[in-house]
C-alpha atoms as an extended CHARMM CRD file, in Angstrom:
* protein
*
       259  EXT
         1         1  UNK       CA              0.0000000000        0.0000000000        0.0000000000  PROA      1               0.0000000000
         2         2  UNK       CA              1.6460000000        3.4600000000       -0.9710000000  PROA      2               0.0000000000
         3         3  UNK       CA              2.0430000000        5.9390000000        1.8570000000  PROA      3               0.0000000000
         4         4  UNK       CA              0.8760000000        9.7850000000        2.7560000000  PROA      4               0.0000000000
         5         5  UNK       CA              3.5860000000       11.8950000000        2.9420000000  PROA      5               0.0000000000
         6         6  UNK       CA              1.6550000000       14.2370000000        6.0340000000  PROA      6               0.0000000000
         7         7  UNK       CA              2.1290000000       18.0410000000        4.8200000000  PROA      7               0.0000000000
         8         8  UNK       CA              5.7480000000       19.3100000000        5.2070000000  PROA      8               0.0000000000
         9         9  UNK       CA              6.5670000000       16.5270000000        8.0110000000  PROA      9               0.0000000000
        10        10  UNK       CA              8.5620000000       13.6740000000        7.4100000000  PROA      10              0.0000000000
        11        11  UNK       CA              6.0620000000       11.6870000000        8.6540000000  PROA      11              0.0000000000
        12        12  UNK       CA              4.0560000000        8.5070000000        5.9780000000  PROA      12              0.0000000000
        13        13  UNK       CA              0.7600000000        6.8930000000        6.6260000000  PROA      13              0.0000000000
        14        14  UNK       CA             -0.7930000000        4.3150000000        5.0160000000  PROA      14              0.0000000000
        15        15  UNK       CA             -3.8360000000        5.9070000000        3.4080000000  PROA      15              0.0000000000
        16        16  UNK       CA             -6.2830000000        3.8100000000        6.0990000000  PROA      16              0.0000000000
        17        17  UNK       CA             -6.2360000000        4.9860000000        9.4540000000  PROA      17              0.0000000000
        18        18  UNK       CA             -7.4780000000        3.2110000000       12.9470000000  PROA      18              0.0000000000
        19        19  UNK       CA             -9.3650000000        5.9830000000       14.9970000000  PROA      19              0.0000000000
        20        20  UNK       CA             -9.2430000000        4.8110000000       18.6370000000  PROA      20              0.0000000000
        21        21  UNK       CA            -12.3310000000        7.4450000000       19.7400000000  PROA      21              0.0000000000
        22        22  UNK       CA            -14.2890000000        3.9600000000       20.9960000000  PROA      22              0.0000000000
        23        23  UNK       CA            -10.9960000000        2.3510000000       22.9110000000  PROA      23              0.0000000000
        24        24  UNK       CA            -11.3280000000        2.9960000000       26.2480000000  PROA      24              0.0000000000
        25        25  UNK       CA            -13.6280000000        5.9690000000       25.2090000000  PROA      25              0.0000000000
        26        26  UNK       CA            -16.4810000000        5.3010000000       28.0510000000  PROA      26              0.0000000000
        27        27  UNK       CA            -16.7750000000        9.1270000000       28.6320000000  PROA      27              0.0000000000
        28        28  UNK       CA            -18.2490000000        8.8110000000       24.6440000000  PROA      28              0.0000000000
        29        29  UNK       CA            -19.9210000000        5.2780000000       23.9790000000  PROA      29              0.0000000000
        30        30  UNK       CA            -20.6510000000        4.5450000000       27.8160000000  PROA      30              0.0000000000
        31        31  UNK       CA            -18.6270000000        1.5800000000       29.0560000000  PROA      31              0.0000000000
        32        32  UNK       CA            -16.3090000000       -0.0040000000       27.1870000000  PROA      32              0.0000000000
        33        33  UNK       CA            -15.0680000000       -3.7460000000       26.8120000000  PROA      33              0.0000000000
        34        34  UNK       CA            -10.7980000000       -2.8510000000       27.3170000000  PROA      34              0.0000000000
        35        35  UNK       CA             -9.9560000000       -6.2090000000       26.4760000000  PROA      35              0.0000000000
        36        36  UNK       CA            -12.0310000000       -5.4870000000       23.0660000000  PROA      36              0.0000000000
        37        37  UNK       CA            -10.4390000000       -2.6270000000       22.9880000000  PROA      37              0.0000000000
        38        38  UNK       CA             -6.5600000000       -3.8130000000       23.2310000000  PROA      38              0.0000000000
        39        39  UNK       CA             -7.3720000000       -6.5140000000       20.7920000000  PROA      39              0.0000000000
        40        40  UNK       CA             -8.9600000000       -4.1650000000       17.8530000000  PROA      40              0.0000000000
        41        41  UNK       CA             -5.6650000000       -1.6530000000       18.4890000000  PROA      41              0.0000000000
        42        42  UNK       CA             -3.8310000000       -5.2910000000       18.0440000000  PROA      42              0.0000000000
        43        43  UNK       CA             -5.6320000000       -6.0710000000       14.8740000000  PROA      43              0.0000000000
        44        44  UNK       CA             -5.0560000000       -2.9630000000       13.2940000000  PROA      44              0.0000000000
        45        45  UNK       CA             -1.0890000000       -2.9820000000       13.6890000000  PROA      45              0.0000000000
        46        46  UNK       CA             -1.3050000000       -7.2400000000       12.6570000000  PROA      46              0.0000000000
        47        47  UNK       CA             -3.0570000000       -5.4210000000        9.5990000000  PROA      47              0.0000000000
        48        48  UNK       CA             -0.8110000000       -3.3740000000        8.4880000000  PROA      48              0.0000000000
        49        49  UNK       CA             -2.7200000000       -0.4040000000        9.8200000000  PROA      49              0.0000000000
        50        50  UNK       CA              0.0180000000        2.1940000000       10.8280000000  PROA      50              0.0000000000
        51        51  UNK       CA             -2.0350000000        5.4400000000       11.4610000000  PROA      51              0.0000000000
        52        52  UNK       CA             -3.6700000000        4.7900000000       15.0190000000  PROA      52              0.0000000000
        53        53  UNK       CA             -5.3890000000        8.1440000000       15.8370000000  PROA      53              0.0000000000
        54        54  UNK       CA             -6.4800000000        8.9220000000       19.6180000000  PROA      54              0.0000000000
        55        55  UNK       CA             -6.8780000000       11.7610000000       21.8520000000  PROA      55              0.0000000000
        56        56  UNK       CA             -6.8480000000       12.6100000000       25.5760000000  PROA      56              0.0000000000
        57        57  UNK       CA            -10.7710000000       13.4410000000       25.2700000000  PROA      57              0.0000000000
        58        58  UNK       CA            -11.0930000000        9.6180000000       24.6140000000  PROA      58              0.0000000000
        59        59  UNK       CA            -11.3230000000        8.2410000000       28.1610000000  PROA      59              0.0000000000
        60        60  UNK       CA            -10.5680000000       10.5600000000       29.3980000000  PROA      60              0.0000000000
        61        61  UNK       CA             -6.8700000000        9.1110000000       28.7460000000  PROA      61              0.0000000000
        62        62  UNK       CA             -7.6120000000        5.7570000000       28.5410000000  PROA      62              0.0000000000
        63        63  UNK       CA             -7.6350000000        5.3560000000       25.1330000000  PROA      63              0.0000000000
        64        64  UNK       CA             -4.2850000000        6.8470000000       25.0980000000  PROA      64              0.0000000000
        65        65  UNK       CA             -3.2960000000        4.3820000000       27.9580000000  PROA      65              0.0000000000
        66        66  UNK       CA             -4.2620000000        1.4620000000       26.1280000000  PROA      66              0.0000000000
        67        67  UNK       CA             -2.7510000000        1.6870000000       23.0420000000  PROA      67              0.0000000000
        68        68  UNK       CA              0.5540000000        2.1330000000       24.5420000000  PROA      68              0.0000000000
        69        69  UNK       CA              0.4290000000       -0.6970000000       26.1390000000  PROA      69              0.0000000000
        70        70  UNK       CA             -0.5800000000       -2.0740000000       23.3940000000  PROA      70              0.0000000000
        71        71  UNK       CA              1.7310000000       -0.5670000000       21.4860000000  PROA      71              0.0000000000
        72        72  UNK       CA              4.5610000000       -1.5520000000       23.9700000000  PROA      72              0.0000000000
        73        73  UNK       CA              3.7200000000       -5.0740000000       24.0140000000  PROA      73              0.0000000000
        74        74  UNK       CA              4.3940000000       -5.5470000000       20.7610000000  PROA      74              0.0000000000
        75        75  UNK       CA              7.5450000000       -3.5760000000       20.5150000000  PROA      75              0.0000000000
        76        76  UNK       CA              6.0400000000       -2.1570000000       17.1010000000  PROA      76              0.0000000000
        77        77  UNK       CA              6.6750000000        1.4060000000       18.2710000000  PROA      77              0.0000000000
        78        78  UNK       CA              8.8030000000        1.9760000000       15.3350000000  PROA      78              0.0000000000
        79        79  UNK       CA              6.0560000000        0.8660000000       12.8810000000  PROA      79              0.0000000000
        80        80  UNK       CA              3.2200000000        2.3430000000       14.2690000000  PROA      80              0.0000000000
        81        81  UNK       CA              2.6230000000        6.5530000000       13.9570000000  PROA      81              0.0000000000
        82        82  UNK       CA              1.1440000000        7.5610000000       17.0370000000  PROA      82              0.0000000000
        83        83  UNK       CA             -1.1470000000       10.6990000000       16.3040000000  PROA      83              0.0000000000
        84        84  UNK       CA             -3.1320000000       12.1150000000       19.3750000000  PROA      84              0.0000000000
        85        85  UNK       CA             -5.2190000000       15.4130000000       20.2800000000  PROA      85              0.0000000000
        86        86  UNK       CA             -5.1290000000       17.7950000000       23.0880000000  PROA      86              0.0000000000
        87        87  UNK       CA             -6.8910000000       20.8410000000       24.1460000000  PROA      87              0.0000000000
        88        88  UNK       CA             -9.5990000000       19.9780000000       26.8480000000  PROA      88              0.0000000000
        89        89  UNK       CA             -9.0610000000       20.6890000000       30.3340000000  PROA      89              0.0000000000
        90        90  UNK       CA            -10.7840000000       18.4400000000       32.9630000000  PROA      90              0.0000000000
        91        91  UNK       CA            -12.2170000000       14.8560000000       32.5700000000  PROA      91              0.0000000000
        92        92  UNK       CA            -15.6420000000       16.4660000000       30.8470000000  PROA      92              0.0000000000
        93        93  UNK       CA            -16.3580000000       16.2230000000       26.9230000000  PROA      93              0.0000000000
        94        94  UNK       CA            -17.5030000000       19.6310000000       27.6140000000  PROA      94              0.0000000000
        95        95  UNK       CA            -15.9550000000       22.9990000000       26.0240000000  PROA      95              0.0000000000
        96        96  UNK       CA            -13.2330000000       24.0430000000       28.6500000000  PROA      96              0.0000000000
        97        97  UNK       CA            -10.8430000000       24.7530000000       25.4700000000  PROA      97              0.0000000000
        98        98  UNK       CA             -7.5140000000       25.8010000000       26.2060000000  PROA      98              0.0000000000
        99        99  UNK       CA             -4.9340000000       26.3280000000       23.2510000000  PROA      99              0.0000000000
       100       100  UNK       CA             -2.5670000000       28.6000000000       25.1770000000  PROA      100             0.0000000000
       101       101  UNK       CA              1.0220000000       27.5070000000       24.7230000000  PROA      101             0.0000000000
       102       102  UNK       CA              1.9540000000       26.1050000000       28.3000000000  PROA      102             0.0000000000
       103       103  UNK       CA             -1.2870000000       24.2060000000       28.2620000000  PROA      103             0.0000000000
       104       104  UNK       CA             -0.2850000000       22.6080000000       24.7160000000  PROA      104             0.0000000000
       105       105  UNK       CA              3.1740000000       21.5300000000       26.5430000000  PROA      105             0.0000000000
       106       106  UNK       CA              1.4330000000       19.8590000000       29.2270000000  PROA      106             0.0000000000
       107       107  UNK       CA             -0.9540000000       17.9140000000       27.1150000000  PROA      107             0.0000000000
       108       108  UNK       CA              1.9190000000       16.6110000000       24.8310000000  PROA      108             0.0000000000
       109       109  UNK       CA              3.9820000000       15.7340000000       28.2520000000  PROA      109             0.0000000000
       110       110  UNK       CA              1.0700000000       13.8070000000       29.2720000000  PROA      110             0.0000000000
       111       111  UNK       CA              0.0570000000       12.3430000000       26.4300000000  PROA      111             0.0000000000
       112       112  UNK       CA              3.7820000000       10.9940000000       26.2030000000  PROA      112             0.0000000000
       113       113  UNK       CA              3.4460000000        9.1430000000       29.8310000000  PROA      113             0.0000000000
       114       114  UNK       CA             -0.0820000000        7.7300000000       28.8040000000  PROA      114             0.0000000000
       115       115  UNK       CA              0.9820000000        6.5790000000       25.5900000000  PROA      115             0.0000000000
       116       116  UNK       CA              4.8740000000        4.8960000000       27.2920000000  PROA      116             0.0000000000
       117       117  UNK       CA              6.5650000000        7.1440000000       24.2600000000  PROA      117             0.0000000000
       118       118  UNK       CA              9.3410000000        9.4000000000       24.3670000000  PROA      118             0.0000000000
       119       119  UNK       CA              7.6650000000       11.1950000000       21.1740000000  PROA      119             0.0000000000
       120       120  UNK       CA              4.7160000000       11.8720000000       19.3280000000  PROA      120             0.0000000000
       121       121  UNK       CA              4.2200000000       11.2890000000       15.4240000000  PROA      121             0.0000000000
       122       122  UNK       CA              1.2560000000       13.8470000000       15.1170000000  PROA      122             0.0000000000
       123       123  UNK       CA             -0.2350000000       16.5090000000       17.8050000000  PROA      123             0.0000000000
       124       124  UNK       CA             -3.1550000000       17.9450000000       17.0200000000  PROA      124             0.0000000000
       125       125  UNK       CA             -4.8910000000       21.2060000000       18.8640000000  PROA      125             0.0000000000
       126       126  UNK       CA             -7.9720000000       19.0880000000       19.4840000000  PROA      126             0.0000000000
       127       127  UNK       CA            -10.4280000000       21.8790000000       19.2170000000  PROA      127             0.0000000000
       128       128  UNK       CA             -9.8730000000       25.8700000000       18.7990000000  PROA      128             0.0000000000
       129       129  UNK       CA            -10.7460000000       27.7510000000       22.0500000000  PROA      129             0.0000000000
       130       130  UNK       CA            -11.4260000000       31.8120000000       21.8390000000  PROA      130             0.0000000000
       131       131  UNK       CA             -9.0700000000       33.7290000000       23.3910000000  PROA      131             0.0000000000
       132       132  UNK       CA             -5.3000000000       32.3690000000       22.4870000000  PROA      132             0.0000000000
       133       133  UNK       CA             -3.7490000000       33.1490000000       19.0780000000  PROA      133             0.0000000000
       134       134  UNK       CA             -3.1350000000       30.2510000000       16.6600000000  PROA      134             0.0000000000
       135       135  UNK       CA             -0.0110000000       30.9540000000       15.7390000000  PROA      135             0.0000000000
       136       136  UNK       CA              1.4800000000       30.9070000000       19.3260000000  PROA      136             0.0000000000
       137       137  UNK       CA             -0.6440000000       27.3790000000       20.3170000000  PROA      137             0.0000000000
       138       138  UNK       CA              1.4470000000       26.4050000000       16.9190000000  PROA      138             0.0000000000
       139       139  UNK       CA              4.6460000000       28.6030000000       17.7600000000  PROA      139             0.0000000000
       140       140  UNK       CA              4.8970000000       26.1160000000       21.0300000000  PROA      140             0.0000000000
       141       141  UNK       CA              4.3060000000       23.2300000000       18.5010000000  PROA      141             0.0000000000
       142       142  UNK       CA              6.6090000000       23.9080000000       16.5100000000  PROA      142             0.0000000000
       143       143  UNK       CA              9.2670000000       24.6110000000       19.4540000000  PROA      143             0.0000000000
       144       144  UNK       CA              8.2830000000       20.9120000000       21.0330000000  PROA      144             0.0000000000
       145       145  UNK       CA              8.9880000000       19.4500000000       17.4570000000  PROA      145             0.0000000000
       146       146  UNK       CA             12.6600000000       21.1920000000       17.8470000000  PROA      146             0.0000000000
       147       147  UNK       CA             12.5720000000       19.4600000000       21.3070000000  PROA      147             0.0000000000
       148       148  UNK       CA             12.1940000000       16.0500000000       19.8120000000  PROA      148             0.0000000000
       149       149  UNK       CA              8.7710000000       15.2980000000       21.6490000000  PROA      149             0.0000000000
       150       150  UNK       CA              6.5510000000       15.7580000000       18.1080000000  PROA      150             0.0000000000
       151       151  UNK       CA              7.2100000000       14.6800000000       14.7730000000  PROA      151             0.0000000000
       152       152  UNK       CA              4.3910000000       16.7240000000       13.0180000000  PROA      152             0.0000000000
       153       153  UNK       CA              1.4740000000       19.6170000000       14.0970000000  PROA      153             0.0000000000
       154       154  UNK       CA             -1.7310000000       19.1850000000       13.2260000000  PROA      154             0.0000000000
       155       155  UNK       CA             -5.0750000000       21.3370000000       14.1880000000  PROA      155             0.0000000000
       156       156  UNK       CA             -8.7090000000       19.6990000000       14.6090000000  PROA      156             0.0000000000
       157       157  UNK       CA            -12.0960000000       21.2940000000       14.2640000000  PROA      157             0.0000000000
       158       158  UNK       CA            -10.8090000000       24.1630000000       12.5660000000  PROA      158             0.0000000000
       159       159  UNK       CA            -12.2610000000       26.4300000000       10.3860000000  PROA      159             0.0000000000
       160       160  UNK       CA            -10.2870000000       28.0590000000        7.2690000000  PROA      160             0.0000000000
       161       161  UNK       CA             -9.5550000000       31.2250000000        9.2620000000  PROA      161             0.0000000000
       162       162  UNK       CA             -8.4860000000       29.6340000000       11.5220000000  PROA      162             0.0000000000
       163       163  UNK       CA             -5.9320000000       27.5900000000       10.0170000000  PROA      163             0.0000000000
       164       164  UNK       CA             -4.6180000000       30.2220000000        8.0930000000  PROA      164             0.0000000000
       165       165  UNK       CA             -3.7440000000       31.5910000000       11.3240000000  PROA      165             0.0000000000
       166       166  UNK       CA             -2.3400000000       28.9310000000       12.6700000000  PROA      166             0.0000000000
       167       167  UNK       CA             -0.2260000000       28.1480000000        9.4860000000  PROA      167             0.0000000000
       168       168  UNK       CA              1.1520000000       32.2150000000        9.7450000000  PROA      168             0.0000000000
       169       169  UNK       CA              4.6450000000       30.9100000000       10.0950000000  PROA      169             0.0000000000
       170       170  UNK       CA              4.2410000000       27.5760000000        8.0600000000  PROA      170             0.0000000000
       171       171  UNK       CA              4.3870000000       25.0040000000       10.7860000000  PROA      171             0.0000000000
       172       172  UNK       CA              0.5950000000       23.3240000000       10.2230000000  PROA      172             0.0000000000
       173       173  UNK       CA              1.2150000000       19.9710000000        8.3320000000  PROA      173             0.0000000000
       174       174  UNK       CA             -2.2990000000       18.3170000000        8.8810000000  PROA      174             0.0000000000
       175       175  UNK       CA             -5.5820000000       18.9250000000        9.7380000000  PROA      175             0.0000000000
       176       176  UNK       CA             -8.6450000000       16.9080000000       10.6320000000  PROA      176             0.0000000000
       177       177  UNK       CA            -12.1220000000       17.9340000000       10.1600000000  PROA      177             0.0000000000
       178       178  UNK       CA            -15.4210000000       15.7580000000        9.3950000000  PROA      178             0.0000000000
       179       179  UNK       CA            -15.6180000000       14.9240000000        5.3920000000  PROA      179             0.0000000000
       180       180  UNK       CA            -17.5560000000       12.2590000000        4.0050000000  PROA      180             0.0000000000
       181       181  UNK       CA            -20.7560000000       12.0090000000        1.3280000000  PROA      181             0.0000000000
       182       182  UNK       CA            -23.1800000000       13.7360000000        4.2240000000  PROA      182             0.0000000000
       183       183  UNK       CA            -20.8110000000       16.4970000000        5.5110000000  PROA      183             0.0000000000
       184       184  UNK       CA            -19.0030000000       17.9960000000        2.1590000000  PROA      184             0.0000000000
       185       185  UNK       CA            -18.4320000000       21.1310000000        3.0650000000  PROA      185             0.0000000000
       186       186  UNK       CA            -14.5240000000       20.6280000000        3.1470000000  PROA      186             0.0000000000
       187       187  UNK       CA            -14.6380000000       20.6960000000       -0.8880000000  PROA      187             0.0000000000
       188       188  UNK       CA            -15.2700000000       24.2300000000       -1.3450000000  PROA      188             0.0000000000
       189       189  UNK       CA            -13.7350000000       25.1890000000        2.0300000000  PROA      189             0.0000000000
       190       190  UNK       CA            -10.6450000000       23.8710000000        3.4880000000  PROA      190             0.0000000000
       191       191  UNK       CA             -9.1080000000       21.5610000000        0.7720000000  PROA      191             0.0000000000
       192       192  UNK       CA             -8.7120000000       23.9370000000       -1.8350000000  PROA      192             0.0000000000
       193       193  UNK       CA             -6.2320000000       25.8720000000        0.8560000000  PROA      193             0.0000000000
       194       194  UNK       CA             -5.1110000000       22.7400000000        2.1960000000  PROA      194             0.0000000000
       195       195  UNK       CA             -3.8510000000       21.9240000000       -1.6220000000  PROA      195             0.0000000000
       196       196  UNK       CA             -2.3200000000       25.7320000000       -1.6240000000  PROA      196             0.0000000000
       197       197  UNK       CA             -0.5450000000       25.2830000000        1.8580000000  PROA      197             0.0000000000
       198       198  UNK       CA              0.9150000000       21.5980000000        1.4260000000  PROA      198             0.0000000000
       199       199  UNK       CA             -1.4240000000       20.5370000000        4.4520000000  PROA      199             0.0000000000
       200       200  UNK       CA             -2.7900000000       17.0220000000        4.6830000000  PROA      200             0.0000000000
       201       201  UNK       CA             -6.5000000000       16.6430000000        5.5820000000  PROA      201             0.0000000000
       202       202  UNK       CA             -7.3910000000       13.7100000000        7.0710000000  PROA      202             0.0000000000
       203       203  UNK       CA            -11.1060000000       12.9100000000        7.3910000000  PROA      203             0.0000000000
       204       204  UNK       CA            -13.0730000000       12.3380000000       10.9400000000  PROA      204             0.0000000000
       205       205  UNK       CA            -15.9300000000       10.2750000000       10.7440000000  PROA      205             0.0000000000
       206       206  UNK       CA            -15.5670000000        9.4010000000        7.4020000000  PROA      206             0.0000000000
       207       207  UNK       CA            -18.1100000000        6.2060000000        7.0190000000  PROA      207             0.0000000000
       208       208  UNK       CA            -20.6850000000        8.8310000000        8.5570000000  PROA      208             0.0000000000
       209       209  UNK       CA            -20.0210000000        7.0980000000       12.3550000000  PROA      209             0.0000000000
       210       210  UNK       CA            -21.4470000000        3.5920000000       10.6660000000  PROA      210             0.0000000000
       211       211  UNK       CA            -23.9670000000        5.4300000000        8.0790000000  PROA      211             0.0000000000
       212       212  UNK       CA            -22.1760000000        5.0210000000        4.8750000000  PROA      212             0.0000000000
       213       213  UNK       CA            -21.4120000000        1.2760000000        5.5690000000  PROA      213             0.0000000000
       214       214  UNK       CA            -24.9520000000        0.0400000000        5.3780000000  PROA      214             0.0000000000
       215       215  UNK       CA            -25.5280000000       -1.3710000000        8.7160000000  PROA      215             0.0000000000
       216       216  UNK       CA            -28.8230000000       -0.1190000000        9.1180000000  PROA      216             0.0000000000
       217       217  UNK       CA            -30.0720000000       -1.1220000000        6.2300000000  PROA      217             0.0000000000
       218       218  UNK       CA            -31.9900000000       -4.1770000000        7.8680000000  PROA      218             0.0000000000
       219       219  UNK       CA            -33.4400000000       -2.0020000000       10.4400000000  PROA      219             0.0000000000
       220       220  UNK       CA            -31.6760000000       -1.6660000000       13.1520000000  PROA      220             0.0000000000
       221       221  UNK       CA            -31.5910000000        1.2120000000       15.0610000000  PROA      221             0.0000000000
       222       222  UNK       CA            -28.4440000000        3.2800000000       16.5110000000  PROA      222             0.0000000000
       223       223  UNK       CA            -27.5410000000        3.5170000000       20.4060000000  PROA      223             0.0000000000
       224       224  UNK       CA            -28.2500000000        6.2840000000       22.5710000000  PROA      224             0.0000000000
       225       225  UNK       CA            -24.4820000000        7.4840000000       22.0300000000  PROA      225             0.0000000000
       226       226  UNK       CA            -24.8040000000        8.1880000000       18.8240000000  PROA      226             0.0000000000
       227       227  UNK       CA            -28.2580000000        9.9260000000       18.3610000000  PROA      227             0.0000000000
       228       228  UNK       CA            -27.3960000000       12.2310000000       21.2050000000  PROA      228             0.0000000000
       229       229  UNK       CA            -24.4170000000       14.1150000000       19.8670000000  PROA      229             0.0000000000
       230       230  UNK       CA            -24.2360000000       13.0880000000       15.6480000000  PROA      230             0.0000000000
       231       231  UNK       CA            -27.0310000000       14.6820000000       13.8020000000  PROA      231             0.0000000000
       232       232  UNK       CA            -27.2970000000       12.3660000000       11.1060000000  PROA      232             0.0000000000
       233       233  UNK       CA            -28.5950000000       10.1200000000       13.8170000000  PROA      233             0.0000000000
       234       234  UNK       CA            -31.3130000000       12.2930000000       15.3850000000  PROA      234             0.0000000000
       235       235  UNK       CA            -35.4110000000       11.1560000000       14.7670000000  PROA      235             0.0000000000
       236       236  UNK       CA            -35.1360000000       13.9540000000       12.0670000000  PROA      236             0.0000000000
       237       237  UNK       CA            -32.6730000000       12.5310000000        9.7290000000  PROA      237             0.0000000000
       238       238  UNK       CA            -32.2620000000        8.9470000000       10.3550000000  PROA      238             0.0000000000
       239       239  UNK       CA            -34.7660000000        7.3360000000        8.2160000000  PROA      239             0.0000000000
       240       240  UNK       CA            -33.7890000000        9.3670000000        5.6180000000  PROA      240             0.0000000000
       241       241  UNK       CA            -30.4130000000        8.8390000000        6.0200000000  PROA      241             0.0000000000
       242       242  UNK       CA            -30.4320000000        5.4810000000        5.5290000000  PROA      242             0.0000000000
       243       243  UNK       CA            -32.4250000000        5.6670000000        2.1790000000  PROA      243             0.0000000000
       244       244  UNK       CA            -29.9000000000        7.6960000000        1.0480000000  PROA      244             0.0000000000
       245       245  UNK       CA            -27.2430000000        5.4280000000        1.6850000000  PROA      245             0.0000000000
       246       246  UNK       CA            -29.2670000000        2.6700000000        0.0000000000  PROA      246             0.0000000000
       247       247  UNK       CA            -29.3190000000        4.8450000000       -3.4490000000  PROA      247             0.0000000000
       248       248  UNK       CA            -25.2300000000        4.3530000000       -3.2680000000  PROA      248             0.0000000000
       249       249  UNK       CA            -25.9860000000        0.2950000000       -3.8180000000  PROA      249             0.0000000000
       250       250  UNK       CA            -26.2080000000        0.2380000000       -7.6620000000  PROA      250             0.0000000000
       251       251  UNK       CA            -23.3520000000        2.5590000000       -7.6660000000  PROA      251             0.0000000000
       252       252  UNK       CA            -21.1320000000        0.3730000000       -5.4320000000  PROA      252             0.0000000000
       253       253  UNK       CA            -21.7360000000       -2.3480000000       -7.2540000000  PROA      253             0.0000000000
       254       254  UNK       CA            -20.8150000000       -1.0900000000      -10.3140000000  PROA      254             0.0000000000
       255       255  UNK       CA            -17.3840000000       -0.1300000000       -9.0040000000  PROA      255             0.0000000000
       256       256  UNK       CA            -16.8830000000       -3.6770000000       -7.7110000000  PROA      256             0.0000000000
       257       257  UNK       CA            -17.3590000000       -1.9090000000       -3.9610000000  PROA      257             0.0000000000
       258       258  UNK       CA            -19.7220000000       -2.7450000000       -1.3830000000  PROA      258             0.0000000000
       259       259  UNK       CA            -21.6260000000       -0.6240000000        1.2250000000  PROA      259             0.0000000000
């Protein structure tokens, strides 16, 4: 499989990434089954998988805890790129943002303990809070990628301004946003620039959380995790949701693909 060169970095990925949100993530999905957990993280690597994706949010921290032990375990740290997230304060999935640069230090120190690394592959800025500017969250980056502690900067949940801020001094190589056939709005937005800047975009949710690969096609219904924070999944859309998804069929099939 050919790798992704991310942005400027010197960092590959295989074009199929493993995002850990549902490993140890029982603040998200409720409680999770950590054995389960450790063995899909497993999987992925015996795959050939080398992207895992996490974030502190997950957990919180567990996610990150379990895939380095994972991770360790195997002694694959050298094939594996680690990318993680930081920006929330707290154990809440709530919006105590913080991007200011010694907060950014202490969520890549910690993420390093958690994950039993000495470095990280990719860092995002989980989420953009209000009051600190981009470029110094990124200038602090940039200065723990001098350090040896990160390997590449990424942002998360960003909109174009706000990337082009970040990316003032050129040291943005990826970012990560939600793109797939229900949420397009990247198209017009954020990968024209991304093409103009040299900045990878890697896609969150891009199966539509389960949508897009025809699971509920037979009926079934989604779990209270998902209808309560993904709007594709409220008693609005749903239903028609899933029609839509069964209109790709025909057009799957003729590609050789299936949904």
């Amino acid at each position: 499989m050919a790798m992704n060169k991310l942005g400027r970095s010197a960092v590959s990925v295989n074009p199929v990434g493993f995002g850990a949100n549902a490993v140890g993530g029982h603040n998200i999905y409720g409680p999770q089954d950590e054995d389960k957990g450790r063995a899909l993280v497993k999987s992925a690597i015996d795959q050939g998988i080398n992207l895992i994706d996490t974030a502190y949010i997950y957990g919180p921290g567990r996610s990150e805890e379990l895939i380095g032990e994972v991770i360790t375990e195997l002694g694959a740290r050298q094939e594996v790129v680690i990318a993680t997230k930081g920006a929330h304060r707290g154990n809440t999935t709530g919006r105590d943002i913080d991007n200011s640069p010694a907060f950014m230090r202490e969520c890549v120190e910690s993420s390093l303990r958690r994950l039993k690394t000495d470095y990280l592959d990719v860092f995002y800025i989980h989420l953009p809070d209000d009051k600190t500017p981009k470029y110094e969250a990124v200038g602090e980056l940039q200065r723990l990628r001098e350090e040896g502690m990160i390997r590449a900067i990424g942002v998360s949940n960003f909109s174009v301004e706000q990337l082009l801020e970040a990316d003032r001094d050129g040291y943005v190589d990826v970012i990560q946003n939600e793109y797939n056939l229900f949420a397009r709005e990247a198209e017009q937005t954020l990968l024209p620039l991304c093409v103009e800047r040299n900045i990878s975009f890697i896609p969150f949710f891009p199966l539509a959380s389960g949508l897009l690969t025809g699971k509920y096609a037979d009926g079934r219904t989604p779990d209270a995790s998902r209808t309560a924070y993904l709007p594709a999944f409220s008693e609005k859309c749903f239903a028609d949701n899933v029609a839509k998804v069964s209109q790709l069929e025909p057009i799957a099939k003729k590609h050789g693909c299936e949904i």
